[in-house]
C-alpha positions in Angstrom: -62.6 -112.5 71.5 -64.7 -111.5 68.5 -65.2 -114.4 65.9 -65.8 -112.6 63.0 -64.4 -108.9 62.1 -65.9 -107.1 59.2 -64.2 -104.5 57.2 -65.4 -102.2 55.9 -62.8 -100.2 54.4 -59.3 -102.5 53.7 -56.9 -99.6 54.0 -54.2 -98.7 56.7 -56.5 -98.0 59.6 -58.7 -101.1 59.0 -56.0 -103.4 57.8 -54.0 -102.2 61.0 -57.1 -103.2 63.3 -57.1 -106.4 61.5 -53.5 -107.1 62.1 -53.3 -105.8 65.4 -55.9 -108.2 66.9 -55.5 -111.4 64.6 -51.7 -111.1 66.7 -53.1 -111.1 69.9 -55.7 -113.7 69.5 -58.6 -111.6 69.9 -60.2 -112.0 66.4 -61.6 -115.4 64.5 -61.9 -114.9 61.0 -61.5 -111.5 59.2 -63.8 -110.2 56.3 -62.9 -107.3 54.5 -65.2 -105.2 51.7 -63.9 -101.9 49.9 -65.2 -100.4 47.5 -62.5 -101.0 45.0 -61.7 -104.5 43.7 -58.1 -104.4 43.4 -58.0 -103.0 47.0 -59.9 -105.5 49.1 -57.7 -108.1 46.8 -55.1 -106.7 47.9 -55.6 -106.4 51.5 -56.2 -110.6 50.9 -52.8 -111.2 49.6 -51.3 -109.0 52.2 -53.0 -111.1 54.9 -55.1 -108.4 56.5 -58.0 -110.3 55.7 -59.2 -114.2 55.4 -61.6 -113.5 52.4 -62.7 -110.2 50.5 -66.3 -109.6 50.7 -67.7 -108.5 47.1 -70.7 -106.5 49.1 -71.1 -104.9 52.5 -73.9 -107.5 53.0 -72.0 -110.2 52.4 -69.3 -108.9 54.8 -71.2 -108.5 57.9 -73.1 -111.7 57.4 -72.4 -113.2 60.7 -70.0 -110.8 62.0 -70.2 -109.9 65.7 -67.8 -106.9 65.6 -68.4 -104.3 62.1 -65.4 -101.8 62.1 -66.0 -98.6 59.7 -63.0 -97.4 58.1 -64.2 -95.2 55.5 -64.0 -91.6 55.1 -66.4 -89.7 56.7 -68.2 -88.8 53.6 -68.9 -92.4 52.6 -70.8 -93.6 56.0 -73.9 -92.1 55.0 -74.2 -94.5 52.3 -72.6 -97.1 54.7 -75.2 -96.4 57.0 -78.0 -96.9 54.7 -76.5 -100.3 53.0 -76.2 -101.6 56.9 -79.7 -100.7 58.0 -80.6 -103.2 55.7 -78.2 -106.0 56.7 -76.4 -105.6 60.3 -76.6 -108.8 62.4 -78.4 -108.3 65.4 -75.5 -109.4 67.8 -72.6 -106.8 65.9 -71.1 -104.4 67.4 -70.2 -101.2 65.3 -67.6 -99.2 66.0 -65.6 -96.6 63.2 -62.5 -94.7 62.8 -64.1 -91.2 61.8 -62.1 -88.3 62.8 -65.2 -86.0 63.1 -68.1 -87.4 65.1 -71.0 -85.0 64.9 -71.4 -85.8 61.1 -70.7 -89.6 61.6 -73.1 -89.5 64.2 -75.8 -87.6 62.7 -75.3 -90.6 59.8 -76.3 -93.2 61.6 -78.9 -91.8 63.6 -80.3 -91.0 60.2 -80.4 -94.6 59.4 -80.1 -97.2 61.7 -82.9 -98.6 63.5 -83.3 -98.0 68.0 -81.7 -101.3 68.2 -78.7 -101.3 66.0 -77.7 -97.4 67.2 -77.4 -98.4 70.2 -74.8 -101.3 69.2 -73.0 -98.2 67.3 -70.0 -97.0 69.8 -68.5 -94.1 67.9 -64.5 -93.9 68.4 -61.7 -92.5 67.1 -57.9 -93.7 66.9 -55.5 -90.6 66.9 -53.3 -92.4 64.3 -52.0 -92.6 61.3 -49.3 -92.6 58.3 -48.9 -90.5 55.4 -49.4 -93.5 53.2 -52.7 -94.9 53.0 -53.9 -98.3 51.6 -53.4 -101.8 52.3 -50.0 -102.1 52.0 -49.7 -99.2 54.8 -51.5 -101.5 57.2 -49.1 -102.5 60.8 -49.8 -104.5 63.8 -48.3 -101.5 65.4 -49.7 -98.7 64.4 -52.0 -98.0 67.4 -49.6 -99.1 70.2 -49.1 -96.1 72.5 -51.4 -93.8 71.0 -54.8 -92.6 72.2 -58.3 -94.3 70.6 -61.1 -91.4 71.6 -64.3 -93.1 71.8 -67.4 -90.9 72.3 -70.1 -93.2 73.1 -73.5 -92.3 72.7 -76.5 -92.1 75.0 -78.3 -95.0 73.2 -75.4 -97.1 74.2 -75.2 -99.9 76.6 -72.3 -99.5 78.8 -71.5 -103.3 78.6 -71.4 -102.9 74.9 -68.9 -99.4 75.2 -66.7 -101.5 77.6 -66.1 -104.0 74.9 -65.4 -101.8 72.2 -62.7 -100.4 74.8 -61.2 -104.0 75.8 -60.8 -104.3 71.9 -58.5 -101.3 71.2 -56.9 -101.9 74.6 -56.0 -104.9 72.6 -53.9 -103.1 70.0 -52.2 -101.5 72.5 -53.9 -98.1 72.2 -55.1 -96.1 75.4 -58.6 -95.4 75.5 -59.9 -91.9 76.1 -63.7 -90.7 76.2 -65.1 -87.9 75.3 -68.5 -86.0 74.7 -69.2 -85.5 70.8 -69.1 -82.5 70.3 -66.2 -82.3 72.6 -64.6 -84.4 70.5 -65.1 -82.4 67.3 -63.5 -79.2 69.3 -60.4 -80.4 70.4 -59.8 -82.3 66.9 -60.4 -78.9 66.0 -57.5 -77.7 67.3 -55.2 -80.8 67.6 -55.4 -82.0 64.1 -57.8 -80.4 61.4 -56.1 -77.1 62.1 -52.7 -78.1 61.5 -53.6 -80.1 58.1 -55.1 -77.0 56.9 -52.3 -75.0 58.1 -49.9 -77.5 56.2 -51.6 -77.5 53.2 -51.7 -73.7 53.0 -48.0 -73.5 54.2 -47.5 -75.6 51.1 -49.9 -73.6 48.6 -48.2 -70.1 50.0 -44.5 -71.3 48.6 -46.0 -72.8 45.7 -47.4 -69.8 44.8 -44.1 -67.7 44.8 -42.6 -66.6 41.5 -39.5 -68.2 42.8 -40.7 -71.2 44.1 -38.9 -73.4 42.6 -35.4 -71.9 44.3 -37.8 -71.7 47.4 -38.1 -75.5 47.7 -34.8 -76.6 46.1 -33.1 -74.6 49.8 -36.2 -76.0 52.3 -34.8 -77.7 54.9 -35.7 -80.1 58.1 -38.0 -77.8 59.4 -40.0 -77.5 56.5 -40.2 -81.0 55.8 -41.3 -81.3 59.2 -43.8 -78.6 59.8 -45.5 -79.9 56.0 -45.2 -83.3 56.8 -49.3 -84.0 56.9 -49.5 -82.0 53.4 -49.0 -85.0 51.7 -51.7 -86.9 53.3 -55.2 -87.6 51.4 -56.7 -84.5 50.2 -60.0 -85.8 49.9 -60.1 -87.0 52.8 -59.3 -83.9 54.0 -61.5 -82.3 52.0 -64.2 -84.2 53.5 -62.9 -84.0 57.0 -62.8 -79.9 56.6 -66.3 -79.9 55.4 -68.2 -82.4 58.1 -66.3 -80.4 61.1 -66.1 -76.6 59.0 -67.7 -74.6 61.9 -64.9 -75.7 64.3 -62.2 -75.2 62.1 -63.7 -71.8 61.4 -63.3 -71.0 64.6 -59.9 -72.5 65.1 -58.7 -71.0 61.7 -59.8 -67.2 63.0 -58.0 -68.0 66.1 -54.8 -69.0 64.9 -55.0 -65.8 62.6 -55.3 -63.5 65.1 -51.9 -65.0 66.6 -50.3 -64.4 63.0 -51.6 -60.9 63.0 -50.0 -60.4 66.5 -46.4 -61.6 65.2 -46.9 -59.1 62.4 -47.8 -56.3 64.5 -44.5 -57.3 66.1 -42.5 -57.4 63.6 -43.4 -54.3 61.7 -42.8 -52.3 64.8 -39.4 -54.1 65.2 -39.8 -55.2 68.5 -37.1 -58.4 69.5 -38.1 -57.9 73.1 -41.7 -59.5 72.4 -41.1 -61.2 69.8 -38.2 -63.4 72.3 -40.9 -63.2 75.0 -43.4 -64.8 72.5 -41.2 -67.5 71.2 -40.4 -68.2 74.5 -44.0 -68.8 75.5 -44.5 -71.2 73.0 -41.3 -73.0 73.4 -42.4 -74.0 77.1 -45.8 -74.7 75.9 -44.2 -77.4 73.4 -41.5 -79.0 75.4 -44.3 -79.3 78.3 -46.4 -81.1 75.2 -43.1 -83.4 74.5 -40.4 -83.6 77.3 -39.0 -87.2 76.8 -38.5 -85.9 73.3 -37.1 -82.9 74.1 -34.8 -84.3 76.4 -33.5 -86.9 74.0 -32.5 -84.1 71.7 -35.2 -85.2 69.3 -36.8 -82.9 67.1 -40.5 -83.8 68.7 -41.7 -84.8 65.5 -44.0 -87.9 66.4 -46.5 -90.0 64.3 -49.8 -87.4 63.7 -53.3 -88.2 63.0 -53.3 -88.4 59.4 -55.8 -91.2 59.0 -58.5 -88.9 58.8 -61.7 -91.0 58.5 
């Protein structure tokens, strides 16, 4: 059990961390700083936190466990306020969904010591809507929590930061950091930007307007994540850009394939293609499949 949790960062995946451990007994007291006044005010009323921290000083002081749930963009100045201040027993853990740039931040930063009390993780989590009032106990039972621990760790310290998201309910998966920034790659920053330009490509129709009046399920489906936080996303694309490059030119070439196919008028492939991927997906999903679901399941949209 941790006796004091800072926040930093009041929002749905902080709030959420807050909530999911103050119900299982596994936190004291809760402090919570944002950068916004009305937000860590609100994340008080809501009861995510005990007491709103004006300063990131003030919310560490005497905290054992630090979570960092800020965009990725923001830990470098997070980084450099907790140099200054960090407790020498905390732990630090964050919820960045790119983990070269986060940790490139904190090595730029921290002292020896309080790097190697940093475990870098990531919960593969999230909600279209974002803020306090977001915030569930629930929101990290059943899914996967990446943590990427670092070779300045102490594996007594990484084990900790694993029996805490256990704690939520999460299953805890490791990998290498630059790993990590691959497969995120692929699994999630693709798809946002895919979204996003699915979204942008209609809107840009002289007929849009009849276009989106007619969109059905799957549309709303596939476009789901377009309405998460763009500058988030923004900052997400930026940090991990040379993957998403790569994954972006990959992806392409598939769309350039189905065109070839279909200018040449060729059902045969393009059923043998379809096929492919429909095994691929209901492999990825079979309990939803089965159930006659439409597979659409709760997506990383948190982002940090």
């Amino acid at each position: 059990m941790f006796r004091r949790l800072a926040l930093i960062g009041t929002g749905l995946i902080g709030g959420s961390l807050a909530l999911a451990l103050r119900e299982r007994g596994e936190v004291g007291e809760v402090v919570g700083y944002s950068r916004r006044l009305d937000t860590r005010l609100a994340a008080e009323r809501l009861g995510l936190i005990d007491r709103p921290a004006d300063s990131i000083a003030e919310a560490v002081e005497g905290a054992d466990l630090v979570f960092l749930a800020t965009p990725v963009k923001a830990m470098d100045a997070v980084f450099g306020e907790l140099a200054a201040c960090l407790p020498d027993d905390a732990l630090v853990t964050d919820g960045g969904s790119v983990k070269g740039a986060v940790v490139e931040r904190a090595r730029a930063h921290l002292s020896a010591g309080q790097l190697a009390r940093f475990v870098p993780g990531h919960p593969i989590a999230g909600r279209e809507r974002s803020g306090p009032e977001a915030a569930t106990a629930d929101l990290y039972r059943g899914h996967r929590v990446i943590l990427t621990p670092i070779k300045e760790n102490r594996a007594e310290d990484v084990a900790r930061i694993e029996a805490m998201w256990k704690a939520t309910g999460a299953r805890i998966e490791r990998l290498e950091v630059a790993h990590h920034d691959h497969v995120l790659a692929a699994t999630s920053h693709l798809p946002h930007a895919a979204a996003y330009a699915m979204v942008s490509a209609l809107a840009r129709l002289a007929e849009r307007y009849e276009v989106f009046r007619y969109a059905a399920g799957g549309f709303r489906d596939f476009t789901r994540i377009a309405s998460s936080d763009p500058v988030m996303w923004r900052d997400i694309c930026l940090d991990n850009r040379d993957e998403i490059l790569v994954m972006l030119d990959h992806y392409r070439a598939e769309l350039d394939c189905l065109r070839g196919m279909l200018e040449s008028a060729d059902g045969e492939q393009i059923e043998h293609y379809f096929h492919e991927a429909k095994a691929v997906r209901d492999a990825l999903y079979p309990v939803a499949h089965a159930n006659g679901s439409n597979g659409v399941s709760q997506t990383d949209t948190s982002g940090h």
